[in-house]
N, C-alpha and C positions, 0 to 999 in steps of 0.2 A: 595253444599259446605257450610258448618258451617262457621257463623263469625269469628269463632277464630280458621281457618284452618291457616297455615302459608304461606304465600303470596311467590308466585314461585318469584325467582333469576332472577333480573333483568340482560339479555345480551343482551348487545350493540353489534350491526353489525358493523363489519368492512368493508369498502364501497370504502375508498382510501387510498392512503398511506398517511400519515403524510405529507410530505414534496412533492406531487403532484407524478404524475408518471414521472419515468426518463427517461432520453434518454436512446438507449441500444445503448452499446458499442461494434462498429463493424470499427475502425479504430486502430490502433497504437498508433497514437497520446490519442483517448480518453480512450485508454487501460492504457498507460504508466500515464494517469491524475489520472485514477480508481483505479490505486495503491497505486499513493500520496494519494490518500484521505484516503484511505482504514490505510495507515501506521498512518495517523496522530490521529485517529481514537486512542479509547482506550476500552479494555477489552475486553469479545469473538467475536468474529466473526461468526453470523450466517449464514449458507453455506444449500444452496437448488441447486438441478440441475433438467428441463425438458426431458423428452426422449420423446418418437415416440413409445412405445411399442403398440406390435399390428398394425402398418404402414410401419416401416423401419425395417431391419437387424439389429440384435445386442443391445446392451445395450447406444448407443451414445448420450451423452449427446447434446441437440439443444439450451439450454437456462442456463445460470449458474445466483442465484440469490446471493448477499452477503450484508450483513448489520452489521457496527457495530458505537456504541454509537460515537457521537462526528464527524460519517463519513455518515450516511444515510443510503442508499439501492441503492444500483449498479446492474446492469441488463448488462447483458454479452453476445454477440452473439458467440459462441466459432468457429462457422464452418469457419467464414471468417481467423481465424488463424494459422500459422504451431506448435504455440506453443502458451501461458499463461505465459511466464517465468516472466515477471513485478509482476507477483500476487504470486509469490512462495515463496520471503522474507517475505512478510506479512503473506503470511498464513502458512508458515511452524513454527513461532515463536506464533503465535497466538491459543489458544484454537477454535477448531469448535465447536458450535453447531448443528447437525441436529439431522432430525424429522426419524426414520428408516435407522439407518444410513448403512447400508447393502446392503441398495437398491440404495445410490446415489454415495457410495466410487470407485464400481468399474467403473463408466463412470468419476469422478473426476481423479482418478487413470490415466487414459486413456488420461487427459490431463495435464498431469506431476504435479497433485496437491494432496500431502499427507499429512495429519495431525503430528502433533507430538503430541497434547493430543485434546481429545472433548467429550464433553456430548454426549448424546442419549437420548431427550427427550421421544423416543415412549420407550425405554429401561428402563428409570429413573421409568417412569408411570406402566410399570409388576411390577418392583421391590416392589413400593408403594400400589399395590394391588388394583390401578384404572380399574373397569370394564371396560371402553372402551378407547384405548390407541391410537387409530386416532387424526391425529393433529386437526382438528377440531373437534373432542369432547373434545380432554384433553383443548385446549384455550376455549372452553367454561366451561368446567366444573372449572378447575382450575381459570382463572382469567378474565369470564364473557363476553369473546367476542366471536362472530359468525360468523366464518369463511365461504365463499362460495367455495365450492370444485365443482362448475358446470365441470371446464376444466382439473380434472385429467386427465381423458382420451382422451385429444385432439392431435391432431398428430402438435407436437410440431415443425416438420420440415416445417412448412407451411412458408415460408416466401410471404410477409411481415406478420409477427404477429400481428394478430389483437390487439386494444388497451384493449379491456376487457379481454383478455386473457395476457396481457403482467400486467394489474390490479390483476388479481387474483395471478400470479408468485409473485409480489412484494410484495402482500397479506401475504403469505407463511412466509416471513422473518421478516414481519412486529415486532409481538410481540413473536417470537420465543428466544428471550434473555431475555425477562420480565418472560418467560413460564420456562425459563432454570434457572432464581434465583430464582422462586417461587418452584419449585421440587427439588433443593437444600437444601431450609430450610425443606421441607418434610422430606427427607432422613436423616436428622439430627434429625428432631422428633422422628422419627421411629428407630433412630437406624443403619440408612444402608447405610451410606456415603461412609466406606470402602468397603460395596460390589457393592456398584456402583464404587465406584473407581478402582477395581478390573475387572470389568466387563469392563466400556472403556477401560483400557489399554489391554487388550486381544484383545478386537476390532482392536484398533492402533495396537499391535502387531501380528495378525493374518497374516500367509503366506497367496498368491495369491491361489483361490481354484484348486484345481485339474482337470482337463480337465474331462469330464464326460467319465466315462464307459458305453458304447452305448446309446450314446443318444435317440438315434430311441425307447426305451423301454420305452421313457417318454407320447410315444404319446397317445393321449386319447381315453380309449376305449381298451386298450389292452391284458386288463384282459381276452376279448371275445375271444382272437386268442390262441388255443390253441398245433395245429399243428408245429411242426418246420418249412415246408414247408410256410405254411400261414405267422408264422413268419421273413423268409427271405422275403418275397413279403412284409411287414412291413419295413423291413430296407432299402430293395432298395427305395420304394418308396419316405421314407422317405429322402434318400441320393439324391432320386434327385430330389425333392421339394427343400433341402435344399442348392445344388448346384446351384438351380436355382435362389431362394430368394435372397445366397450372391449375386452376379452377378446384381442382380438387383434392390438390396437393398430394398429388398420388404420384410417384416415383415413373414413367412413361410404357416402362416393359412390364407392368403389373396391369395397367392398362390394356395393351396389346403387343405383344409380342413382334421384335422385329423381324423373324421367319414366316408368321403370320402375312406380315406388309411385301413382305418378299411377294410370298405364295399369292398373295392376292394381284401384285401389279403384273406378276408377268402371267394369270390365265387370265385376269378379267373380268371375272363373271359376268354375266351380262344380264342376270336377275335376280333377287334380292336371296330366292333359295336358292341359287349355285353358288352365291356366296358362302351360304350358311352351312353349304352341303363341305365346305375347306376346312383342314382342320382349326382346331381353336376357337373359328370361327361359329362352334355351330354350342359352345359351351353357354352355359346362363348369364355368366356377366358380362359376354363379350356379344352376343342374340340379345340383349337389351338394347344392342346399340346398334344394328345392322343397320338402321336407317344410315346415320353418320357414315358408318364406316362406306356405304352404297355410294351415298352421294360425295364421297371422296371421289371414288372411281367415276362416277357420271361428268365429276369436271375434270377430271383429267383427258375422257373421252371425248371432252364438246371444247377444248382448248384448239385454236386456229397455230398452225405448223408452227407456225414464228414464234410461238409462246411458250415452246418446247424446252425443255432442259438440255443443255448439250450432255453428250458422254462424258467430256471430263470438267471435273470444275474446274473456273475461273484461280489462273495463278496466274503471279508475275514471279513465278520460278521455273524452273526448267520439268519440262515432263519426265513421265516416272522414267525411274534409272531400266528397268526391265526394258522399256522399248527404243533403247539408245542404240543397240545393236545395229537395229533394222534403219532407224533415222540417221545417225550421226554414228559410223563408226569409231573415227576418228576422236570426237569426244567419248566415246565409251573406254578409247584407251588410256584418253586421260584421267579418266576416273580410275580405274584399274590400278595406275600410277601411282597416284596423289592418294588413294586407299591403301596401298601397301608402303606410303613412305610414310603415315599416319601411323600406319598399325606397327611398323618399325620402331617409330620414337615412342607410343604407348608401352608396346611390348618392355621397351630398357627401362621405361620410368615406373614400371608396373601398374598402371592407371589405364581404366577403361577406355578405348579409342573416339567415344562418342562423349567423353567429358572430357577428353586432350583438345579436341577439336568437332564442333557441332557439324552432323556427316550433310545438314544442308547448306551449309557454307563450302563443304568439300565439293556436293553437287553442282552449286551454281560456279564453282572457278571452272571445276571441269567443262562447264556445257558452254560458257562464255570467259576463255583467261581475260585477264587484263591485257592493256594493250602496253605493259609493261609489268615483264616476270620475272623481274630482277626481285633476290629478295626484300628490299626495300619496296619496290612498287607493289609485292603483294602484301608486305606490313599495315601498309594503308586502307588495302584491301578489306585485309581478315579484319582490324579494326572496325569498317564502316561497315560489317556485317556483325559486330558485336563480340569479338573475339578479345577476351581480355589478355594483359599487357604477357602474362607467364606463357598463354599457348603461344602470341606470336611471335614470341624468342623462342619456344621450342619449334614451330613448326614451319616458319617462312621460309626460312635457306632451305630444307627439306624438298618444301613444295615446289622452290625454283629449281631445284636441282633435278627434282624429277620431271619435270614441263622442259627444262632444255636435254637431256637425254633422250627425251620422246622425241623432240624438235629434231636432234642429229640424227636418230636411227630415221627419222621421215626422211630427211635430206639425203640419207644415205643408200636406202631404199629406195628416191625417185629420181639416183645420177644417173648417169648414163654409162 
């Protein structure tokens, strides 16, 4: 290193909270307290929630963290409650702030707690063209402090909550409001306040997601099964792993493992000890259960053809982009297109191409354009597939310019 290299950016660890760690709140009494504070409190309201992913069932929130200026940091035990109702005044008038907020609305949701408007700092952070958008890199990179993420992964349902893990929650909420006006005035630098404003309220207004179309197709590894038969041995198994998990609020791969489900649908076993004889399969807590797991397989083997799972699941969207080559040349060039006039206007505006424009809205123009690709006819387009008002001023004229290009080199290509 040369003397006159520029000297790396001092960041300060953050070790405690401010004002000491709080009690958590697991009575009435100090719920209905956590309110008053909370109301008398002024300006956002930073909002984190703990789960148990990977431990329990479900998305359920174990831990709820909230901080706002003039009130502190309040620590929530939600399980002891039938409800939150004391905290729905305050925070249904109050802006959120969180950190991915995707990941913490629907276990919030779940305890009668909606937003009416909030940021998205890990959202604010694509917009602005920050390489990495984890909450402890953007609090360090943005405003020089160093977060400890030891206990993402801790099975949050543990009670009593140990204190260094009830440290690092409070952590979380610490300077996530200092992080929320510092990415504010960014977005103003830059230009992008309205498309970030655009983009929360979409959040806030987005309906409840859709119940999944076979879930059992999400399991991993399933690319290998190619049989419809292997594949019903897939879904039962799956159905009663996951039968069994709710029931026991056991998290489902703690149960059995989705390489397990693999290995078993595509040899079959065809008795109870060739099953047991597969890995995983043959361990204590998973040979408690070989009956279950058996008669998974028995019905998928005694299921009549018609009852069969197809290869690919049920969509009303276009098949995967990988096998357009071989089907539909022609639309594979239009993807080609319409992807690189995407990553064009991404690239100048420095924002990630898959928050400029959702790459399954790119999909479906390519495999089906409109039957008018003027950029006005695809403004209508991108709208009625959810495209808010900022992308499709950035991206309509783009996308018709490259769909009539592709149109002339075909015409030009098929003269005579």
């Amino acid at each position: 290193m040369t003397d006159d290299a520029p000297a790396a950016p001092v960041v300060i660890p953050l070790l405690e909270p401010r004002e000491g760690l709080p009690e958590v709140v697991t009575t009435a009494t100090a719920l209905a307290q956590a309110a008053e504070r909370l109301a008398a409190g002024d300006g956002p309201i930073a909002v984190d929630a703990e789960r148990a992913s990977g431990y329990r069932y479900g998305h359920r929130a174990y831990l709820l963290q909230l901080r706002r200026s003039g009130s502190g940091t309040v620590l929530i035990d939600p399980i002891p409650f039938a409800d939150l109702a004391p905290l729905v005044p305050v925070l249904s008038e109050a802006e959120w702030v969180l950190h991915a907020a995707s990941q913490d609305l629907p276990c919030l949701s779940d305890l009668g707690l909606r937003p009416s408007s909030l940021i998205d700092t890990e959202l604010a952070g694509r917009l602005l063209g920050h390489p990495r958008v984890g909450l402890a890199a953007m609090t360090e990179s943005v405003l020089g402090f160093a977060l400890e993420k030891g206990h993402s992964a801790a099975d949050w349902s543990t009670r009593p909550l140990p204190d260094d893990w009830l440290r690092y929650a409070a952590l979380d909420v610490e300077v996530l409001i200092e992080l929320r006006d510092a990415l504010v005035d960014q977005l103003a630098e830059q230009g992008k306040t309205e498309w970030a404003t655009q983009e929360f309220e979409a959040i806030v207004n987005a309906p409840p997601p859709a119940p999944r179309v076979d879930p059992w197709r999400r399991t991993s590894g399933l690319h290998r099964v190619r049989k419809p038969r292997n594949l019903a041995a897939v879904r039962e198994l799956w159905q009663a792993r996951d039968d069994m998990a709710r029931r026991r609020d056991t998290a489902p791969g703690r149960i059995l493992p989705d390489a397990a489900i693999i290995d078993a649908a595509l040899t079959m076993p065809a008795t109870r000890d060739a099953l047991l004889a597969l890995p995983v399969f043959g361990g204590r807590s998973t040979r408690r259960h070989v009956a279950t797991w058996f008669e998974a397989l028995d019905r998928a083997r005694a299921l009549p053809d018609d009852d069969l799972p197809a290869a690919q699941a049920p969509t009303d969207g276009p098949p995967p982009a990988r096998s357009w080559a071989d089907k539909s040349p022609v639309a594979a060039a239009r993807l080609a297109a319409l992807r690189s006039a995407v990553a064009a206007i991404a690239d100048e505006h420095t924002v990630p191409t898959e928050n400029l424009l959702a790459p399954d809205t790119v999909r479906r123009i390519a495999w089906e354009p409109p039957s008018d690709v003027s950029a006005e006819g695809l403004s209508v387009v991108l709208r009625g597939y959810g495209a808010r008002p900022w992308q499709v001023e950035l991206t309509a004229r783009a996308l018709a310019k490259a769909l009539d290009r592709l149109a002339h080199k075909d015409e030009a290509a098929t003269a005579p």
